[in-house]
MIGU-689562 format. One record per atom (N, C-alpha, C, O, CB): atom name; residue in three letters; residue number from 0; x, y, z. Coordinates in nm, 2 decimals. Glycine has a CB too. Layout:
   atom   type   seq        x        y        z
     CA    ALA   NUM        X        Y        Z
...
END
This chain:
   atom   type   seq        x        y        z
      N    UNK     0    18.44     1.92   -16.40
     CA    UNK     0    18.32     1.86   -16.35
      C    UNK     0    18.20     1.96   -16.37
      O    UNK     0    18.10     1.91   -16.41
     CB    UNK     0    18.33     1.83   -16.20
      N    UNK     1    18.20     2.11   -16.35
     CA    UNK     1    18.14     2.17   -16.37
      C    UNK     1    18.10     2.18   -16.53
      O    UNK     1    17.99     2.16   -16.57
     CB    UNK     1    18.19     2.25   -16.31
      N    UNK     2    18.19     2.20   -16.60
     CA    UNK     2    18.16     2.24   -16.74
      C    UNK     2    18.09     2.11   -16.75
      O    UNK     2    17.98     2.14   -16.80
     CB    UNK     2    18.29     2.28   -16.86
      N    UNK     3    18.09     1.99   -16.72
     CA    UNK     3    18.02     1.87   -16.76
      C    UNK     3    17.88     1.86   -16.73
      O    UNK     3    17.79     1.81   -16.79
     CB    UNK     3    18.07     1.77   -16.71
      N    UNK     4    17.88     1.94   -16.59
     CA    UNK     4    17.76     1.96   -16.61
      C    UNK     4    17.64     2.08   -16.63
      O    UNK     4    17.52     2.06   -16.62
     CB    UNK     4    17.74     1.92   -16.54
      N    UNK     5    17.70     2.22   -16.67
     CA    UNK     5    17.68     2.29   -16.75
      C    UNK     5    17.64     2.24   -16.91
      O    UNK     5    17.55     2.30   -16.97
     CB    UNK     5    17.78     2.34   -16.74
      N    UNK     6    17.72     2.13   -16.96
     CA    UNK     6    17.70     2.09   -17.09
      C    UNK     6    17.55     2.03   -17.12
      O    UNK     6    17.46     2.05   -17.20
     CB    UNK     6    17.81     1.99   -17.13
      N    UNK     7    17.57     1.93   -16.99
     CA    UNK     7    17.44     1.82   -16.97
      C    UNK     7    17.31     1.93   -16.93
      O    UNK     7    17.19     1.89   -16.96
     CB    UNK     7    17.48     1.68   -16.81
      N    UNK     8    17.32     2.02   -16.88
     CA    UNK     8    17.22     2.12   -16.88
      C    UNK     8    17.13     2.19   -16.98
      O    UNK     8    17.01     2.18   -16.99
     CB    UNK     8    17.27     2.19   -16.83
      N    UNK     9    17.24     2.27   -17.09
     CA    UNK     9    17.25     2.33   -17.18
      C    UNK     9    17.22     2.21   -17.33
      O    UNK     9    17.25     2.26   -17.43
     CB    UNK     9    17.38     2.40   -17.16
      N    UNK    10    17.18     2.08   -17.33
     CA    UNK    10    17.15     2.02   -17.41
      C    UNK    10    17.00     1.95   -17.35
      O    UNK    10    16.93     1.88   -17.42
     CB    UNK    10    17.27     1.94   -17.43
      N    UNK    11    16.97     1.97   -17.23
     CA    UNK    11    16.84     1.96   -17.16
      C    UNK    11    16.75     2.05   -17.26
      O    UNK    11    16.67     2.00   -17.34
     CB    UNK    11    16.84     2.02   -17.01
      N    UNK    12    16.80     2.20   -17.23
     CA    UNK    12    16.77     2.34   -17.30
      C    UNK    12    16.76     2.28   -17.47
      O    UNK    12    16.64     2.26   -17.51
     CB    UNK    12    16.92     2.47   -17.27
      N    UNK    13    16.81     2.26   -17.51
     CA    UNK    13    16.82     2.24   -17.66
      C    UNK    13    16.71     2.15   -17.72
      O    UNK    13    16.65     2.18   -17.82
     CB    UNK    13    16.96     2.17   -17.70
      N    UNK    14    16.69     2.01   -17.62
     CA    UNK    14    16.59     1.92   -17.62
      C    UNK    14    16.48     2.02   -17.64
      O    UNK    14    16.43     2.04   -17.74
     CB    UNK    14    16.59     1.83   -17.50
      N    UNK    15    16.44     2.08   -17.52
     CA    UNK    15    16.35     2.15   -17.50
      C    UNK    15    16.28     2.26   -17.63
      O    UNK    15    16.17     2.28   -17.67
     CB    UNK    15    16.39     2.20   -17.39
      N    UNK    16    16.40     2.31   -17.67
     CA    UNK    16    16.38     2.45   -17.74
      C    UNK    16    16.34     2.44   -17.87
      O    UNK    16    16.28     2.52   -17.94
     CB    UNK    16    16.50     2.54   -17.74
      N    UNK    17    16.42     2.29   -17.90
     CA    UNK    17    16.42     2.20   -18.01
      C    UNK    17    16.22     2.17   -18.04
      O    UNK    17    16.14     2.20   -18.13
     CB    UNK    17    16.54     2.03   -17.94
      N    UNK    18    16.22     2.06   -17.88
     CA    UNK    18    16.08     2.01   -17.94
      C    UNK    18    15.94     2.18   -17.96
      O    UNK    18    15.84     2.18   -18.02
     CB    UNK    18    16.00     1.85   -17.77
      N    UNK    19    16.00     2.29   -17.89
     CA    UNK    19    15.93     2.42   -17.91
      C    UNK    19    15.91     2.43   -18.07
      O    UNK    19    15.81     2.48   -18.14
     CB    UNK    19    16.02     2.56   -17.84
      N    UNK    20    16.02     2.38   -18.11
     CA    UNK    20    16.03     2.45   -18.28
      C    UNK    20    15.98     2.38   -18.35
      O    UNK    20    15.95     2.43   -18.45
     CB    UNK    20    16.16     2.47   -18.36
      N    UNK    21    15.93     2.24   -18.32
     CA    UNK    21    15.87     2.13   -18.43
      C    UNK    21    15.78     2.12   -18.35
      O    UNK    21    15.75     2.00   -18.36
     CB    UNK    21    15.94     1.99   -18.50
      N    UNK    22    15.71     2.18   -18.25
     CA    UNK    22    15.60     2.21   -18.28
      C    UNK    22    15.51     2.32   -18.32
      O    UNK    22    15.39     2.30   -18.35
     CB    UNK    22    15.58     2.19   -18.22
      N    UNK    23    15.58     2.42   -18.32
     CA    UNK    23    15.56     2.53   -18.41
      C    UNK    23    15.58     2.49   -18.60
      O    UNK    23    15.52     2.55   -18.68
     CB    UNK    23    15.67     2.65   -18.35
      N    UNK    24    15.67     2.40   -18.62
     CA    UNK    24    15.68     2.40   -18.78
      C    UNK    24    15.56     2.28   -18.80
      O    UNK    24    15.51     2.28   -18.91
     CB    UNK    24    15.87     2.36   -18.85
      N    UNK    25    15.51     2.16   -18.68
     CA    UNK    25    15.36     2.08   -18.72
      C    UNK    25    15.31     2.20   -18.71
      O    UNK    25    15.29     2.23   -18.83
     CB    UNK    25    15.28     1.96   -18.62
      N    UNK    26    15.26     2.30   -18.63
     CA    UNK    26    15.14     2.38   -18.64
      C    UNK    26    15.10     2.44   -18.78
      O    UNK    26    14.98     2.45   -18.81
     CB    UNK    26    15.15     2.50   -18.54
      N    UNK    27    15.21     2.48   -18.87
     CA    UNK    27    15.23     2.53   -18.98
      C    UNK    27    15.17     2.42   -19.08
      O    UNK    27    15.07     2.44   -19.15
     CB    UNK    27    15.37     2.56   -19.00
      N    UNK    28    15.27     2.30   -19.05
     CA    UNK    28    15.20     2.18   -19.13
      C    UNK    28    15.08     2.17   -19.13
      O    UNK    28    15.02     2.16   -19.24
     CB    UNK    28    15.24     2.05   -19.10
      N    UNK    29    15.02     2.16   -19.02
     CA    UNK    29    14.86     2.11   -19.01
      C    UNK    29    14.77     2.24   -19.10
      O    UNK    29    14.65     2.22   -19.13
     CB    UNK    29    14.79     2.09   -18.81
      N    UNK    30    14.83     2.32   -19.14
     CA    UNK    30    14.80     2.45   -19.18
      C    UNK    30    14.78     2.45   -19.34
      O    UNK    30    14.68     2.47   -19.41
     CB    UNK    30    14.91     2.55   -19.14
      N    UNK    31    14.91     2.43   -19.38
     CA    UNK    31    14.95     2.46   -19.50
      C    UNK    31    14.95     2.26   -19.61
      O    UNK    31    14.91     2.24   -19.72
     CB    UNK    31    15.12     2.55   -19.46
      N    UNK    32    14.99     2.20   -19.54
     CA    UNK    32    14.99     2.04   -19.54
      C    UNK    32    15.04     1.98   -19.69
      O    UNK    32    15.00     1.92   -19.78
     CB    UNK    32    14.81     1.97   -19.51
      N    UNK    33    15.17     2.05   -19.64
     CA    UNK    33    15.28     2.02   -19.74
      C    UNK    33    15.37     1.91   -19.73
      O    UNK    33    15.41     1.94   -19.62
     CB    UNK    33    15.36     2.12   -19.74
      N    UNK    34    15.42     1.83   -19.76
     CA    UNK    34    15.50     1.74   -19.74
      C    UNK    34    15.65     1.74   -19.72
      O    UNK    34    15.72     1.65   -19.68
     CB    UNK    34    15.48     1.68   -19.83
      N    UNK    35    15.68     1.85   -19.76
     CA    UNK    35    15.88     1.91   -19.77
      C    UNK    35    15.88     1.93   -19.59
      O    UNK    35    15.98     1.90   -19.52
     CB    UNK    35    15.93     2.15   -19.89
      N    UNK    36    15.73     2.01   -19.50
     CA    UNK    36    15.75     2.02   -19.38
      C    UNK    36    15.75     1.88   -19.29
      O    UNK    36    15.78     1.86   -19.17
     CB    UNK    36    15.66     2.13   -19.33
      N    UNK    37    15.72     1.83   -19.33
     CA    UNK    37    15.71     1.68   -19.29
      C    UNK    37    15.87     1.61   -19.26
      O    UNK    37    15.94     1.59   -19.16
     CB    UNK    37    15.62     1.59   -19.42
      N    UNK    38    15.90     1.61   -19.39
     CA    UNK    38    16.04     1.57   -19.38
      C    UNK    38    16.14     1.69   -19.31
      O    UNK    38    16.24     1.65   -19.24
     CB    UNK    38    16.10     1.55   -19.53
      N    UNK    39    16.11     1.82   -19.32
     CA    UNK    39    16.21     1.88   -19.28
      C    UNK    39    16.19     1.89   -19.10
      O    UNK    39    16.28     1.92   -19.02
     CB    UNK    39    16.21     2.02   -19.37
      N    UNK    40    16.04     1.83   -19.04
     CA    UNK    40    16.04     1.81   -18.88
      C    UNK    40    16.11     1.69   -18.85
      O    UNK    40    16.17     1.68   -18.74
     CB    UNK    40    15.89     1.79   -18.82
      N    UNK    41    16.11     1.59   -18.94
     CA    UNK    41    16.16     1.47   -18.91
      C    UNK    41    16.31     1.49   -18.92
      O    UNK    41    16.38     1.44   -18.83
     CB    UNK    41    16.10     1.35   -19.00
      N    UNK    42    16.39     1.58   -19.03
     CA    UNK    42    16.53     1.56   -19.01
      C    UNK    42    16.56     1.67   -18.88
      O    UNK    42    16.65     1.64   -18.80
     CB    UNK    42    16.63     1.59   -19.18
      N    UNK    43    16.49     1.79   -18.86
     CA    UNK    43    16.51     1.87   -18.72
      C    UNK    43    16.51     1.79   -18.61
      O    UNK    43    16.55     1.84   -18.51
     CB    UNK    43    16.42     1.96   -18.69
      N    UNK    44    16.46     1.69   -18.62
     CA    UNK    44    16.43     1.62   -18.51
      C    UNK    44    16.53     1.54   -18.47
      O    UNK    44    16.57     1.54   -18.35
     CB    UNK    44    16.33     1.54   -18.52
      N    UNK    45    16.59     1.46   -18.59
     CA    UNK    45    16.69     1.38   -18.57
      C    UNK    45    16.84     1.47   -18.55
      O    UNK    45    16.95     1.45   -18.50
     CB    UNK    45    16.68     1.29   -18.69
      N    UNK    46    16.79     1.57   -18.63
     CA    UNK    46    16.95     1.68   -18.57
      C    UNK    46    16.93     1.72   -18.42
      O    UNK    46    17.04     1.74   -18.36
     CB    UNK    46    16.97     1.86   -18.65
      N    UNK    47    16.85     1.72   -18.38
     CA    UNK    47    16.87     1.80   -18.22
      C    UNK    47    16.88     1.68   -18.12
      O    UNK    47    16.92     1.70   -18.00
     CB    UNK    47    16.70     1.91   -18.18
      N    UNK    48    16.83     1.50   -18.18
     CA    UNK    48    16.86     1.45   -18.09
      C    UNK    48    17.01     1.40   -18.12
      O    UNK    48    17.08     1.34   -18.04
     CB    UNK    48    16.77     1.37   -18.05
      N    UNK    49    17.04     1.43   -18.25
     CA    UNK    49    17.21     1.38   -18.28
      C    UNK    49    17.32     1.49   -18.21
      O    UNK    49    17.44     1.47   -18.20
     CB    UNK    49    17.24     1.39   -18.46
      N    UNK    50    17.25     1.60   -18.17
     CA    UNK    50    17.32     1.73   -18.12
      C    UNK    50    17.35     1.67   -17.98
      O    UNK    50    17.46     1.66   -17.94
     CB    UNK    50    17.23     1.88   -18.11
      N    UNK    51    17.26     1.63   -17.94
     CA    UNK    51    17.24     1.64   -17.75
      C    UNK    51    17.24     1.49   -17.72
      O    UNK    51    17.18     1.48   -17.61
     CB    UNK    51    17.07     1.71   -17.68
      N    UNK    52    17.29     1.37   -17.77
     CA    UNK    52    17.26     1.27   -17.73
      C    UNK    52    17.40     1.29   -17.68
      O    UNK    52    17.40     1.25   -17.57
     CB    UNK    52    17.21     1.17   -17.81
      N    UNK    53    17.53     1.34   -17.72
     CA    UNK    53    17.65     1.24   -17.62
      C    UNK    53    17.61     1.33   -17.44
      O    UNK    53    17.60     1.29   -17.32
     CB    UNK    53    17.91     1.29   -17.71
      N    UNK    54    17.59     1.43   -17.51
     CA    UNK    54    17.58     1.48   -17.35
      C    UNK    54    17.49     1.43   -17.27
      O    UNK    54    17.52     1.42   -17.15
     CB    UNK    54    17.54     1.61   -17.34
      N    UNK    55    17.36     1.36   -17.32
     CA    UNK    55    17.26     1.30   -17.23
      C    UNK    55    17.28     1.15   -17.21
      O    UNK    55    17.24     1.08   -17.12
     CB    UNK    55    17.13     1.32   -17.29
      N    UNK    56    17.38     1.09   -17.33
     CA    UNK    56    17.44     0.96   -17.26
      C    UNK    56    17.58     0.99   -17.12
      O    UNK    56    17.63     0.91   -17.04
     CB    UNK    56    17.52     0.85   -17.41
      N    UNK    57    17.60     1.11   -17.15
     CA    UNK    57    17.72     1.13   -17.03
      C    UNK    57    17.65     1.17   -16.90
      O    UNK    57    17.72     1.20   -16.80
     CB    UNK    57    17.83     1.26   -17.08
      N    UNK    58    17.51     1.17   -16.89
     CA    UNK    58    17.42     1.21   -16.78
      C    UNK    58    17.38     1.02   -16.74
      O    UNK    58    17.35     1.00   -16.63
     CB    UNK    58    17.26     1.34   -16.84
      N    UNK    59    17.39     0.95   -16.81
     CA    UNK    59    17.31     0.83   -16.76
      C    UNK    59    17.42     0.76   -16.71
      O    UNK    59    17.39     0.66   -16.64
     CB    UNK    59    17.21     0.76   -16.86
      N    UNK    60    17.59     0.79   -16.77
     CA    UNK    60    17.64     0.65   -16.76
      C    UNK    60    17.80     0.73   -16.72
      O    UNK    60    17.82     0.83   -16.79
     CB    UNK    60    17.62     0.53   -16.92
      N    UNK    61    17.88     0.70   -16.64
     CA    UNK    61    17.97     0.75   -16.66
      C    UNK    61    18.15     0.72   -16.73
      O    UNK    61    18.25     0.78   -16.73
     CB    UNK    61    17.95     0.78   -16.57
      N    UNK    62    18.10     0.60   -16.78
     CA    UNK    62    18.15     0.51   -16.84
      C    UNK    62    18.28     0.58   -16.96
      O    UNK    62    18.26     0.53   -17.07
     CB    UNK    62    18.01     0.44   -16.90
      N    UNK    63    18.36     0.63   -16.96
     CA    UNK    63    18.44     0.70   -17.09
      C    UNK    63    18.43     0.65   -17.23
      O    UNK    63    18.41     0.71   -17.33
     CB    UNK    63    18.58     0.70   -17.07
      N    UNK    64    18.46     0.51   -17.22
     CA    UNK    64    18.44     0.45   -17.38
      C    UNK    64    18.33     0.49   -17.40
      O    UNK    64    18.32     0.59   -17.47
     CB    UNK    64    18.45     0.29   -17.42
      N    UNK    65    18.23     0.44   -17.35
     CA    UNK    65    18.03     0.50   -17.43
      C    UNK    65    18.04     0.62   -17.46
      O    UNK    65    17.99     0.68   -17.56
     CB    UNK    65    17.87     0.50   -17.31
      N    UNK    66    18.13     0.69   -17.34
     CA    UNK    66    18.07     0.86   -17.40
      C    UNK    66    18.16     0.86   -17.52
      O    UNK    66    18.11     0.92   -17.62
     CB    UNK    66    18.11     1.02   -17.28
      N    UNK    67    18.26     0.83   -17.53
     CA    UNK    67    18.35     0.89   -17.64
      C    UNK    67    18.25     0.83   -17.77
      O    UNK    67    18.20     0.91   -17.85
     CB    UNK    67    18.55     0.82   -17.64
      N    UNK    68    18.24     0.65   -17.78
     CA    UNK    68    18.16     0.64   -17.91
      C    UNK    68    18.04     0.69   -17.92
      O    UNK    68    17.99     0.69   -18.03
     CB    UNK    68    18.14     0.52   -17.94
      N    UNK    69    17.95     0.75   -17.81
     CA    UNK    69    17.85     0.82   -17.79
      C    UNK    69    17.86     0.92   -17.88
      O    UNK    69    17.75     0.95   -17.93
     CB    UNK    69    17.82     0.86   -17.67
      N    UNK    70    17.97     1.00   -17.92
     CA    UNK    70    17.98     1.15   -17.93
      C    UNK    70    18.02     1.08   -18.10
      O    UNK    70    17.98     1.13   -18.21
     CB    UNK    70    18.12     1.28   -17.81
      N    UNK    71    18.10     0.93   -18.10
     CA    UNK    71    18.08     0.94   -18.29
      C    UNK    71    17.94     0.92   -18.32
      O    UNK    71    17.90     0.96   -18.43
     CB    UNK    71    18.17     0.81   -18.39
      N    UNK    72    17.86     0.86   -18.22
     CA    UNK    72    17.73     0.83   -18.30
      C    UNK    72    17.65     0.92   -18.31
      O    UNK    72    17.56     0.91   -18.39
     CB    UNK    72    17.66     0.73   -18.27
      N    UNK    73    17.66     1.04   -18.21
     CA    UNK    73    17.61     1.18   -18.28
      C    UNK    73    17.64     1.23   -18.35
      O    UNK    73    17.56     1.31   -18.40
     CB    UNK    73    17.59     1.27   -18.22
      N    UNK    74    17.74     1.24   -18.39
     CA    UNK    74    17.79     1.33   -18.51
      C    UNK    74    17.75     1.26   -18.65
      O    UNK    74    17.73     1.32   -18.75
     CB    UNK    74    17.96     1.35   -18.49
      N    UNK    75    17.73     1.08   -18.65
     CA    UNK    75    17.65     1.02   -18.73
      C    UNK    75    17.55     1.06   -18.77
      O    UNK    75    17.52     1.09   -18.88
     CB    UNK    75    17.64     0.93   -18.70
      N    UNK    76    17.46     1.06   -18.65
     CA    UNK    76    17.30     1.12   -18.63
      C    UNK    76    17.25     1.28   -18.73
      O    UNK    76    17.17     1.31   -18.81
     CB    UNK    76    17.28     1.18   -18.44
      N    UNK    77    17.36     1.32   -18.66
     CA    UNK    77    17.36     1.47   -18.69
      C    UNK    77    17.34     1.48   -18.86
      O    UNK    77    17.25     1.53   -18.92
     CB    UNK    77    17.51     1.56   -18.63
      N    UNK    78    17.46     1.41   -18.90
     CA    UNK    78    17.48     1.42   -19.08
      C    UNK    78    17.33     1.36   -19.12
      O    UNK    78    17.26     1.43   -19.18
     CB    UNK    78    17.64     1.30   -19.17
      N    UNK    79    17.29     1.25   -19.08
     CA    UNK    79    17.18     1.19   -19.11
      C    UNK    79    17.07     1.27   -19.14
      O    UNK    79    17.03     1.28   -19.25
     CB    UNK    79    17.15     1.11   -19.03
      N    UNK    80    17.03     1.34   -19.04
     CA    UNK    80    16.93     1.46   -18.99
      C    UNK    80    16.97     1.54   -19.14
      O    UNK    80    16.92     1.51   -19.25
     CB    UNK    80    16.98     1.55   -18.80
      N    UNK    81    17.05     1.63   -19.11
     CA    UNK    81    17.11     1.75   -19.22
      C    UNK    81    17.09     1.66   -19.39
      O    UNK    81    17.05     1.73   -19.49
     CB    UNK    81    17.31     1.79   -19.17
      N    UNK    82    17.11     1.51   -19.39
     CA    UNK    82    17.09     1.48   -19.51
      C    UNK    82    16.91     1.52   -19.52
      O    UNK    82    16.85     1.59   -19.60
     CB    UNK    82    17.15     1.33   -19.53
      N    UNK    83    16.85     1.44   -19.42
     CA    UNK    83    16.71     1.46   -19.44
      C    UNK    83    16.62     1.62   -19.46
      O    UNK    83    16.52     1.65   -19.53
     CB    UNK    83    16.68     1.39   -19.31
      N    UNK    84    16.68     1.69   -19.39
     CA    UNK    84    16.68     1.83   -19.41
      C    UNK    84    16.67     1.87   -19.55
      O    UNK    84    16.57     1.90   -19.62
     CB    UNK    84    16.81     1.90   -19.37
      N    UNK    85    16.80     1.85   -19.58
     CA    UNK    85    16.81     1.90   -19.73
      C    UNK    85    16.76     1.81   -19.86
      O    UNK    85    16.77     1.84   -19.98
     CB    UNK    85    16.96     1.92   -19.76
      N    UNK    86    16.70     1.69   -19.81
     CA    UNK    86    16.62     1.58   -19.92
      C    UNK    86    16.50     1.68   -19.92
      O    UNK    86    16.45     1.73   -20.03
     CB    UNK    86    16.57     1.39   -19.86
      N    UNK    87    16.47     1.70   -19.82
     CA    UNK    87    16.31     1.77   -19.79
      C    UNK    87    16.24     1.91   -19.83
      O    UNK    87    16.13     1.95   -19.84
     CB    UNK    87    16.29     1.78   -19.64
      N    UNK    88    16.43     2.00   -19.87
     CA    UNK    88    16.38     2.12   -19.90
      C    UNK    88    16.42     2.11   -20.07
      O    UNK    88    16.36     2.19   -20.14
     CB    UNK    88    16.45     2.24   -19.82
      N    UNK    89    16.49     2.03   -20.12
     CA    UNK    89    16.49     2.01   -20.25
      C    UNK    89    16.39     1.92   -20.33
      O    UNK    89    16.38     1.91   -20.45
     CB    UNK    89    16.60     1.97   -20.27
      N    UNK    90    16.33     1.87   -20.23
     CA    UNK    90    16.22     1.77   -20.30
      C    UNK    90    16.11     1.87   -20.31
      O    UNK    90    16.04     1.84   -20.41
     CB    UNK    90    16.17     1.64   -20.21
      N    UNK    91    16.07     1.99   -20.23
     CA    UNK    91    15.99     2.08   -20.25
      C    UNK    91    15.94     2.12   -20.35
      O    UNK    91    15.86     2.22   -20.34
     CB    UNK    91    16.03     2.15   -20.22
END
């Protein structure tokens, strides 16, 4: 129970530390107004909420089946994100 909610904590943190970083990489954008940072905020974005979503659906519901398919559809998310990432630095 603890580590569970330790986890659900520590993905709060990540949310957070996450939206710190894309807004520091728009500040750059609005700067420089390149298009590779564009895509590469949008696939960060989708990685950090594909990171932290099973933990934050395991905060709203306590349900086991949701969390378990919760955690495939982040790991879905996640690849998605990382695809977008790397469209954005090779399109550069």
């Amino acid at each position: 129970m603890q580590i569970e909610i330790m986890q659900q904590m520590l993905a709060v943190v990540t949310l957070l530390m996450g939206a710190l970083l894309i807004a520091i990489i728009f500040n750059a954008y609005r700067i420089v107004r390149q298009q590779t940072l564009l895509l590469f905020i949008y696939g960060l974005f989708t990685l950090i909420v594909g990171i932290t979503f099973a933990d934050l659906v395991s905060i709203f519901t306590p349900d086991a089946f949701i969390v378990l398919w919760s955690a495939v559809f982040s790991r879905i998310v996640v690849i998605l994100g990382l695809c977008v990432m790397a469209y954005g630095v090779l399109r550069g």
